[in-house]
Z-matrix of the N, CA and C atoms (Angstrom, degrees):
N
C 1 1.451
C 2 1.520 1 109.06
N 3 1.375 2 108.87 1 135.28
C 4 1.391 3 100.04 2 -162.06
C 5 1.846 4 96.19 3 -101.37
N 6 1.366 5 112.52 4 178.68
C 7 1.455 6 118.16 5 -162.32
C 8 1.264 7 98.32 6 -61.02
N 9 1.283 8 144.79 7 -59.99
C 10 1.211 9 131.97 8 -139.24
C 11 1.589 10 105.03 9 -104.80
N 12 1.789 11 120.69 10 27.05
C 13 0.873 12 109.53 11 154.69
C 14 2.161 13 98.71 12 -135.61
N 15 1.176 14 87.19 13 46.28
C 16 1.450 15 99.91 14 164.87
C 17 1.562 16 102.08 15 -85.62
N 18 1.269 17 119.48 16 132.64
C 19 1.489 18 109.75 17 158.14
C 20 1.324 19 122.78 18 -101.16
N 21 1.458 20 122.78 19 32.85
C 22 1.584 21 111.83 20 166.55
C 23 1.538 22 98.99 21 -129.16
N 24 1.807 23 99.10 22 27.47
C 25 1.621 24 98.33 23 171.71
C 26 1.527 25 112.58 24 -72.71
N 27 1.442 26 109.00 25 -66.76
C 28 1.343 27 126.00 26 162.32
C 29 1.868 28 121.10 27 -2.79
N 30 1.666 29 104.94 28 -61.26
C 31 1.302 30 110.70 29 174.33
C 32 1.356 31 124.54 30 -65.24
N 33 1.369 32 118.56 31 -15.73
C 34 1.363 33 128.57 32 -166.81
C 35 1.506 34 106.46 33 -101.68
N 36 1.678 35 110.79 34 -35.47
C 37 1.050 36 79.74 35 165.85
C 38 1.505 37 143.06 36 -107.90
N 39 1.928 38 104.80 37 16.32
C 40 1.041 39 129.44 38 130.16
C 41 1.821 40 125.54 39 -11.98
N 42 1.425 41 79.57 40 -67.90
C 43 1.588 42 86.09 41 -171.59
C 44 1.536 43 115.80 42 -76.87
N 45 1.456 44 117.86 43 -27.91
C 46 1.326 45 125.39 44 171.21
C 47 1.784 46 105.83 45 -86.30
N 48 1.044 47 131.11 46 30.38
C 49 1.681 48 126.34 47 170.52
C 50 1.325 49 123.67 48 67.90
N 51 1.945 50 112.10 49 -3.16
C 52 1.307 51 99.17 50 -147.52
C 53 1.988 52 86.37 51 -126.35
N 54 1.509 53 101.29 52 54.07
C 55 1.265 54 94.98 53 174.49
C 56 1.731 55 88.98 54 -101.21
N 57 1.254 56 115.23 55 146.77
C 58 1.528 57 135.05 56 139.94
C 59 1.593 58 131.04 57 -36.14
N 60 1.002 59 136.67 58 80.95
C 61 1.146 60 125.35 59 -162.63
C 62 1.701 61 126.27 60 -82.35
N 63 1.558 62 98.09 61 5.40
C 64 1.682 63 119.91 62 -167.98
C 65 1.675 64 88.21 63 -148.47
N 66 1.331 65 129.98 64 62.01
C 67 1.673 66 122.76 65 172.27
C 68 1.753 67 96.08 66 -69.09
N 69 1.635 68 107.76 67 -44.08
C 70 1.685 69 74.75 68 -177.32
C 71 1.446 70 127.66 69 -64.88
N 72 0.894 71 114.87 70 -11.91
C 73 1.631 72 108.57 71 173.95
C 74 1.482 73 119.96 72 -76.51
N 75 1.095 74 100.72 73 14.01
C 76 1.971 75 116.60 74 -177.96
C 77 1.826 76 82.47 75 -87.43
N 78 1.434 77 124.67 76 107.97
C 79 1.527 78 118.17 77 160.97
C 80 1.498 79 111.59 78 -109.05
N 81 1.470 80 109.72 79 14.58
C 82 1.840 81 108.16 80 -169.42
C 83 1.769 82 95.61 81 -71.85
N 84 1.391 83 111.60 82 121.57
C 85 1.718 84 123.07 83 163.07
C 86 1.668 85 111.62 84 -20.15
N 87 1.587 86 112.48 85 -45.33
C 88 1.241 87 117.58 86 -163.28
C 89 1.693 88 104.86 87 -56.26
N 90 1.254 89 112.93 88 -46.20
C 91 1.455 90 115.95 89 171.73
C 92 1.567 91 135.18 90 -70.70
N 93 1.339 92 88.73 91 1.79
C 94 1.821 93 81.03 92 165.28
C 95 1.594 94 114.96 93 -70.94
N 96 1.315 95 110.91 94 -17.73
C 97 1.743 96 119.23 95 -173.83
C 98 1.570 97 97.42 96 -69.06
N 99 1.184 98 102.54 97 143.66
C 100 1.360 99 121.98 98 152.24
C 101 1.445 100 117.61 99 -14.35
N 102 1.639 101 113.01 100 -72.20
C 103 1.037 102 125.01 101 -155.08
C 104 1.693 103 120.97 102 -69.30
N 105 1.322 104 91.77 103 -25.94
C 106 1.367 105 98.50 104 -178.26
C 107 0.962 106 118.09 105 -99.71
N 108 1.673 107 133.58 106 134.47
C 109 1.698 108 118.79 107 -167.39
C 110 1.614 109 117.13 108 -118.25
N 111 1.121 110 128.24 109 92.73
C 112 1.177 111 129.18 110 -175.55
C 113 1.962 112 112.74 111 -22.34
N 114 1.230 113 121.81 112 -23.10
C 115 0.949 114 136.31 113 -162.17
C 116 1.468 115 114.96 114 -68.01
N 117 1.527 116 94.34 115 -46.61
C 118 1.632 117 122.02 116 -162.15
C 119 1.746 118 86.36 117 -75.83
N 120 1.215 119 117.65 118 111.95
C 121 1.981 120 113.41 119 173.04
C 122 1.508 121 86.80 120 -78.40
N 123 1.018 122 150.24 121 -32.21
C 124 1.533 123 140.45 122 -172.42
C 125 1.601 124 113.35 123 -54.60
N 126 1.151 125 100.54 124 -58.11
C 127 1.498 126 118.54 125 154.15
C 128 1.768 127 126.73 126 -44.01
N 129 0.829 128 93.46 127 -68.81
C 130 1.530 129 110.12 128 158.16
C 131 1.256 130 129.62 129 -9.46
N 132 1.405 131 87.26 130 -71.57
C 133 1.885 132 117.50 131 -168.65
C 134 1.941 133 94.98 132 -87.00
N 135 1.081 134 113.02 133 -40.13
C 136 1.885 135 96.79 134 -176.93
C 137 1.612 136 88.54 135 -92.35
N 138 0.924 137 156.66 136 26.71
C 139 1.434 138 137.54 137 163.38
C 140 1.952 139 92.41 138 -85.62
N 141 1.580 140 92.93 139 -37.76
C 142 1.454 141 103.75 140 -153.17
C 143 1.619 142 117.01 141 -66.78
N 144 1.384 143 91.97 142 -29.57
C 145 1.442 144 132.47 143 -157.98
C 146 2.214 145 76.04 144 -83.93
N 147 0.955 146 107.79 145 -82.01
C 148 1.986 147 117.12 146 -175.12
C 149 1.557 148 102.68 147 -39.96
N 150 1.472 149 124.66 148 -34.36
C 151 1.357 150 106.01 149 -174.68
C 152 1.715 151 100.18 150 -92.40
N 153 1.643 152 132.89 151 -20.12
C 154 1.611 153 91.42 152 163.89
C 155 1.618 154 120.48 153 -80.21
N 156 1.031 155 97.62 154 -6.49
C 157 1.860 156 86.80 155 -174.66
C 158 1.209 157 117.48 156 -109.01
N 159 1.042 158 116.01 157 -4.12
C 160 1.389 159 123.42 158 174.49
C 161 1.945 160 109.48 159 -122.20
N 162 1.085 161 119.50 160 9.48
C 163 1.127 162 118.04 161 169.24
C 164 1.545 163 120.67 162 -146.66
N 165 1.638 164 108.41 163 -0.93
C 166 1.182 165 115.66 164 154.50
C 167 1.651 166 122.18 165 99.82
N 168 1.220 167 109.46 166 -21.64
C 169 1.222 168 145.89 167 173.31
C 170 1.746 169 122.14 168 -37.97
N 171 1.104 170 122.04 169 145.33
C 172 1.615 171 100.22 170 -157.36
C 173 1.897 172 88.17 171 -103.27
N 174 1.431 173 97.34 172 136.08
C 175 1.559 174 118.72 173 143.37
C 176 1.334 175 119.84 174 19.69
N 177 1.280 176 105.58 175 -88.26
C 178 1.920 177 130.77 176 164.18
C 179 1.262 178 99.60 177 -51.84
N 180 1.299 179 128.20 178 -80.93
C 181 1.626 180 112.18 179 -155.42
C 182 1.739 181 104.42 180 -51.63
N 183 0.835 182 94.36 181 -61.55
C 184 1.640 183 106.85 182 -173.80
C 185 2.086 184 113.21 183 -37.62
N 186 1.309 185 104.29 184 -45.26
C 187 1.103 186 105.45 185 173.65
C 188 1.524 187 125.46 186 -59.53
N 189 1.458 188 92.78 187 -40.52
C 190 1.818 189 87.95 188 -179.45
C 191 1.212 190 116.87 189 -98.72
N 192 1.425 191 109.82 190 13.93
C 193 1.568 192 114.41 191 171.02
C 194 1.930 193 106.36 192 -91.80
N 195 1.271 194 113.83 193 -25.38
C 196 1.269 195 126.82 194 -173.46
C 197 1.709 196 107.55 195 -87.03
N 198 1.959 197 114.76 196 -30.84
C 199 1.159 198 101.45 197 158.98
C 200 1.716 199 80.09 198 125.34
N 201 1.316 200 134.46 199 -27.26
C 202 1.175 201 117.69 200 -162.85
C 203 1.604 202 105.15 201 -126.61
N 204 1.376 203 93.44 202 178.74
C 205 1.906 204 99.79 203 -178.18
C 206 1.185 205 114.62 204 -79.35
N 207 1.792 206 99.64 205 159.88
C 208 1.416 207 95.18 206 177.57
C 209 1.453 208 132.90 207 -67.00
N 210 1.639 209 108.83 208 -14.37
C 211 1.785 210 132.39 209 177.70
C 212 1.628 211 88.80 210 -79.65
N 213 0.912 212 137.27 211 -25.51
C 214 1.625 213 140.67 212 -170.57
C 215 2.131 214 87.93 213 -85.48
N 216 1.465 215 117.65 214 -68.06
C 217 1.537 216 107.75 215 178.34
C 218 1.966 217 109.81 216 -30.43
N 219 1.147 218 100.75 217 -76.37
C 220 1.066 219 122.15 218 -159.99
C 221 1.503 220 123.32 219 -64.17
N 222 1.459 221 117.90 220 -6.85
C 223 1.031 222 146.54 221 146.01
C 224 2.115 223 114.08 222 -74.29
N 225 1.086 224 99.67 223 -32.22
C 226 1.523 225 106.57 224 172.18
C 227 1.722 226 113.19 225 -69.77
N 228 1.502 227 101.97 226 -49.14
C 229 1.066 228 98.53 227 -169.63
C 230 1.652 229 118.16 228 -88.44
N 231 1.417 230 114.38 229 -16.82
C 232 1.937 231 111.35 230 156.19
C 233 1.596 232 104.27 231 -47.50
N 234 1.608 233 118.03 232 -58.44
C 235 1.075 234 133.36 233 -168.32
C 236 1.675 235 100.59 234 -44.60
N 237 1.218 236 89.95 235 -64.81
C 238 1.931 237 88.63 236 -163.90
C 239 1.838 238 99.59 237 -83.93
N 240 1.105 239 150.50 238 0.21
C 241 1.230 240 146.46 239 124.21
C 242 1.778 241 134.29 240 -31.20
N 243 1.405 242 88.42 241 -53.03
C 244 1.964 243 107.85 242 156.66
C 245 0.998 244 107.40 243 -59.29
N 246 1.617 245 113.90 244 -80.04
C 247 1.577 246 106.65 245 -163.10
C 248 1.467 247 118.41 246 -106.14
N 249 1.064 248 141.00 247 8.75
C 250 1.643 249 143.95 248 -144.21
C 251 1.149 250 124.38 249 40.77
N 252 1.422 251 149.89 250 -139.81
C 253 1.289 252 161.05 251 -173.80
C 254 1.864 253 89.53 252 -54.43
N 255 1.348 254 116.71 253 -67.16
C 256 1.680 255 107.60 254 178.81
C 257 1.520 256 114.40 255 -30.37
N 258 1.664 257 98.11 256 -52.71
C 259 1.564 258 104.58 257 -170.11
C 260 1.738 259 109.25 258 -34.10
N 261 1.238 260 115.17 259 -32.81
C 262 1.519 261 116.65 260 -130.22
C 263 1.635 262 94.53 261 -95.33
N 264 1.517 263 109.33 262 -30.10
C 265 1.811 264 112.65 263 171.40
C 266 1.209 265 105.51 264 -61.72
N 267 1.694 266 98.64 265 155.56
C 268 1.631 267 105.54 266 171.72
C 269 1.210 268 108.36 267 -63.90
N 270 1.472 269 112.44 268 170.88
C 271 1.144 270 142.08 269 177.35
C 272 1.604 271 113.74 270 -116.47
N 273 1.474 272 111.27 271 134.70
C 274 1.350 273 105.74 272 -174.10
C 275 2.006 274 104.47 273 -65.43
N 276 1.511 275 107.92 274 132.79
C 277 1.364 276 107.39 275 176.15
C 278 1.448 277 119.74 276 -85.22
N 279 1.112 278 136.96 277 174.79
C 280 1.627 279 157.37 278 -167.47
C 281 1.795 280 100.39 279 39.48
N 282 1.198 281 101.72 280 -172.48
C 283 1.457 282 119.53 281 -162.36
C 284 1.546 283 101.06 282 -46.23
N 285 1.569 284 107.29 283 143.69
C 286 1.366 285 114.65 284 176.54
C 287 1.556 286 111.22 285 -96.02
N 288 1.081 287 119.68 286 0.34
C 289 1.491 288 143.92 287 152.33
C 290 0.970 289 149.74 288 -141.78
N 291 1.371 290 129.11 289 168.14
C 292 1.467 291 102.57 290 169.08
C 293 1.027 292 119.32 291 -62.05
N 294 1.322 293 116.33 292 162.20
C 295 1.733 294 122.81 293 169.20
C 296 1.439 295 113.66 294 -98.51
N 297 1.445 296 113.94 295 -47.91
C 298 1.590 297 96.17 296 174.13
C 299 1.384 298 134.74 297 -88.40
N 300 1.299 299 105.24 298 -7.63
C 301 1.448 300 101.29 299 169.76
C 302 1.649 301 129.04 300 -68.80
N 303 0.934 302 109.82 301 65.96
C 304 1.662 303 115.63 302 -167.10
C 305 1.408 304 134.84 303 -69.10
N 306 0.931 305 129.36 304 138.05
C 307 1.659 306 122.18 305 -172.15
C 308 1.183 307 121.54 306 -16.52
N 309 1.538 308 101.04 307 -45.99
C 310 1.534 309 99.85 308 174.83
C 311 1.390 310 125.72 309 -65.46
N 312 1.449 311 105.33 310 -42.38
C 313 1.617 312 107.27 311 160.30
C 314 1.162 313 133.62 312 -60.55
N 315 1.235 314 116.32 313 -16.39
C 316 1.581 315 126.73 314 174.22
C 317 1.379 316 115.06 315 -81.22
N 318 1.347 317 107.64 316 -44.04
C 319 1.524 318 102.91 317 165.82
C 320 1.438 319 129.76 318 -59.19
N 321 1.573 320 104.77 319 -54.31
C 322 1.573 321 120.46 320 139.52
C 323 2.148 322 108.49 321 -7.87
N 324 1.122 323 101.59 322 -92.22
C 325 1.443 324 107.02 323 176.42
C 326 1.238 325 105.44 324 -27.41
N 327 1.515 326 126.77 325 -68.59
C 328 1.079 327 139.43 326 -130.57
C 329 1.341 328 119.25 327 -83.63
N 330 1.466 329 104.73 328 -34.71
C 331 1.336 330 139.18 329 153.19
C 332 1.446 331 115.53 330 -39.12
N 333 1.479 332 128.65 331 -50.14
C 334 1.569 333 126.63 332 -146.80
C 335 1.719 334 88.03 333 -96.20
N 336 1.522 335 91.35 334 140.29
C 337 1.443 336 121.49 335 -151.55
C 338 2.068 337 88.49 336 -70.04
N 339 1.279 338 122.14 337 -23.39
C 340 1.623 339 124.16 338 -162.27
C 341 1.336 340 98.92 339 -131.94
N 342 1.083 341 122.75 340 34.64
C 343 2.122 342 125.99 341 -174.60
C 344 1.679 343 96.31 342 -71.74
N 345 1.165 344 113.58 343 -2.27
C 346 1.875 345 106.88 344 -134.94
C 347 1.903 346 79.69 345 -114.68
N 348 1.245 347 114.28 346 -27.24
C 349 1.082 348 130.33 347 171.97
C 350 1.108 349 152.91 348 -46.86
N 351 1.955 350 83.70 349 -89.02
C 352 1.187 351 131.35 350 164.90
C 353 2.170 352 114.58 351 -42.23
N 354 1.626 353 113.63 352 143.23
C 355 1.653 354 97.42 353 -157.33
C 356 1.770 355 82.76 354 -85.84
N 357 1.031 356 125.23 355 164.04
C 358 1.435 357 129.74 356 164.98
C 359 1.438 358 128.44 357 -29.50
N 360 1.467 359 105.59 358 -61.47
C 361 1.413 360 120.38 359 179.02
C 362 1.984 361 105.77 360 -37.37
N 363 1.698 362 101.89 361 -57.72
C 364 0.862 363 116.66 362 -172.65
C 365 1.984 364 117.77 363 -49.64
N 366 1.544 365 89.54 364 -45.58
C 367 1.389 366 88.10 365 172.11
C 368 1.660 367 123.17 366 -87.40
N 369 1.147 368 107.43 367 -25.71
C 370 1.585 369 114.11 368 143.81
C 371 1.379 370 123.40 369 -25.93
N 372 1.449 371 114.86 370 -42.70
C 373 1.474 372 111.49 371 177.57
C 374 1.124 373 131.13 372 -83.20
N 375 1.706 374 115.99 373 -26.94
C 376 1.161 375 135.76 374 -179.85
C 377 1.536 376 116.54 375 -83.07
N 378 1.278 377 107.41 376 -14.83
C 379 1.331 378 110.22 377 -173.45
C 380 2.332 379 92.04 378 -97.33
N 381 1.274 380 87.47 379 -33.77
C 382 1.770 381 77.33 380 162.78
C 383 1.683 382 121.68 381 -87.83
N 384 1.235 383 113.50 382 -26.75
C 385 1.614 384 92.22 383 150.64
C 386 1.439 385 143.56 384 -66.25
N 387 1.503 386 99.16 385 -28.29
C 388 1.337 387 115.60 386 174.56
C 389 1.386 388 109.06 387 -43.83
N 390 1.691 389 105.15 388 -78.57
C 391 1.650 390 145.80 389 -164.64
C 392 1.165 391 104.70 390 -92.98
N 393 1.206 392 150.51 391 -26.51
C 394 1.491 393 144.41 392 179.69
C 395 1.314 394 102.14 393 57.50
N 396 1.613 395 112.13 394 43.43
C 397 1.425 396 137.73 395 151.52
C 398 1.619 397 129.43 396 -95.21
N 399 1.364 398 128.41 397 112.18
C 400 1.357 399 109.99 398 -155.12
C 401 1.898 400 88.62 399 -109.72
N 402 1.678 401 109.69 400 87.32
C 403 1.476 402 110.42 401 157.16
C 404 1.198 403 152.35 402 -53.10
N 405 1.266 404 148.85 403 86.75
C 406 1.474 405 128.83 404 -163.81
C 407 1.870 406 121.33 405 -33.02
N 408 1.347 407 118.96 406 154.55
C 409 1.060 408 116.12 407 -171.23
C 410 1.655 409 102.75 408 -83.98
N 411 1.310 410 126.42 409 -25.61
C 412 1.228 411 120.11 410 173.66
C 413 1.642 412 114.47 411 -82.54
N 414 1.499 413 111.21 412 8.51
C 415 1.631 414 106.58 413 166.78
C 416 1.755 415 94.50 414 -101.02
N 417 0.949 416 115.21 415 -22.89
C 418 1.693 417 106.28 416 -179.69
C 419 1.509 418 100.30 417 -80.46
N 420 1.143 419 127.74 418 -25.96
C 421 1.354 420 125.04 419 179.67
C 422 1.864 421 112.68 420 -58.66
N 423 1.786 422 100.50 421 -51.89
C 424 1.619 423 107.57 422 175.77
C 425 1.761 424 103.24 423 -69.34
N 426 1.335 425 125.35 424 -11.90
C 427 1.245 426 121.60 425 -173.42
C 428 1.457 427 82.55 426 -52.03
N 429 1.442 428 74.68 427 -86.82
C 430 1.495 429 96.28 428 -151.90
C 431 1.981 430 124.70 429 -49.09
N 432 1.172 431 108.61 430 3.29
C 433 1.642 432 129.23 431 174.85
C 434 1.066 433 111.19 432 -87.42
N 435 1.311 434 144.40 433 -19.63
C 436 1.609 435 154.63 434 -72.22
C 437 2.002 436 80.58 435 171.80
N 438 1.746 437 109.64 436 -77.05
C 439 1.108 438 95.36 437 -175.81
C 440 1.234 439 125.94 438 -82.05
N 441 1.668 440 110.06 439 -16.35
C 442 1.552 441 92.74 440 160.77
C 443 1.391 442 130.85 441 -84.34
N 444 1.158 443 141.38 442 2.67
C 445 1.326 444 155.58 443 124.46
C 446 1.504 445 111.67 444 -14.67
N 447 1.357 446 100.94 445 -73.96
C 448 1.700 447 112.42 446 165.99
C 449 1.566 448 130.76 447 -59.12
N 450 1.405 449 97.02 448 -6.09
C 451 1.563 450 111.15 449 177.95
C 452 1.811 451 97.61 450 -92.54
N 453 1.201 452 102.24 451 -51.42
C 454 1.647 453 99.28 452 178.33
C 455 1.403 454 113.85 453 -81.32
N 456 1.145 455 132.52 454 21.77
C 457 1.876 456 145.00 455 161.57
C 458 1.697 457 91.09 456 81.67
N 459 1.276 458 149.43 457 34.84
C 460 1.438 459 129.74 458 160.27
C 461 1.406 460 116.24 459 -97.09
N 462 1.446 461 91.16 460 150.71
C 463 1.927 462 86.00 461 -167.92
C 464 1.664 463 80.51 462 -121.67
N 465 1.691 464 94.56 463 155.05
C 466 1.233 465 128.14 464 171.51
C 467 1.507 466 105.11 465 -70.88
């Protein structure tokens, strides 16, 4: 059975970001084969990316034969220029951390003799009296998961 009539492809690449969410609009010839699965956008985007530069092909045609825009090409190809084939997976979006919980607040946390305890809300407050920072209680929740993690030596 070849890949693109696997059916637990779909979920996987669900779970890895790199499902297609418009495969029928994939009309490039190359994908009528088996092998290639309109599905896979990873696929997709470097097939798309190999037929202008390696087949000469303009920008526009190429884009709407692959299903996507031309700000969508050209966005592929910074991507896969940076990183290569990596480049081309998503990237997790919005902040890669918190923003207000800051060193100082972490130490803050880290510091109080019952943090480990104490319910969130509670330390939620203290860290806004402290800092005249008003944190969500579910970012004090990963705080503090985060530092006990780091208390038992596991790294993220």
């Amino acid at each position: 059975m070849g890949p693109a009539r696997d059916g637990r492809k779909p979920g996987m690449l669900r779970a890895h970001g790199t499902l297609n969410p418009r495969p029928e609009s994939v009309r490039a010839e190359l994908f009528t084969h088996e092998f290639f699965d309109p599905r896979d956008m990873l696929q997709v985007k470097y097939e798309m990316l190999r037929a202008v530069e390696h087949e000469d092909r303009a920008v526009s045609e190429v884009a709407v034969q692959f299903g996507l825009s031309r700000p969508a090409f050209y966005r592929a190809k910074r991507d896969f220029q940076g990183g290569g084939l990596a480049g081309l997976s998503p990237h997790k979006r919005g902040p890669k951390a918190p923003r207000k919980v800051t060193p100082e607040i972490l130490d803050f946390v880290r510091q109080l003799p019952a943090a480990q305890r104490l319910p969130a809300d509670r330390l939620r407050e203290r860290v806004a009296a402290q800092f005249g920072v008003r944190v969500h209680a579910r970012t004090i929740q990963r705080t503090l998961k985060h530092l006990h993690e780091e208390k038992k030596g596991h790294r993220r």
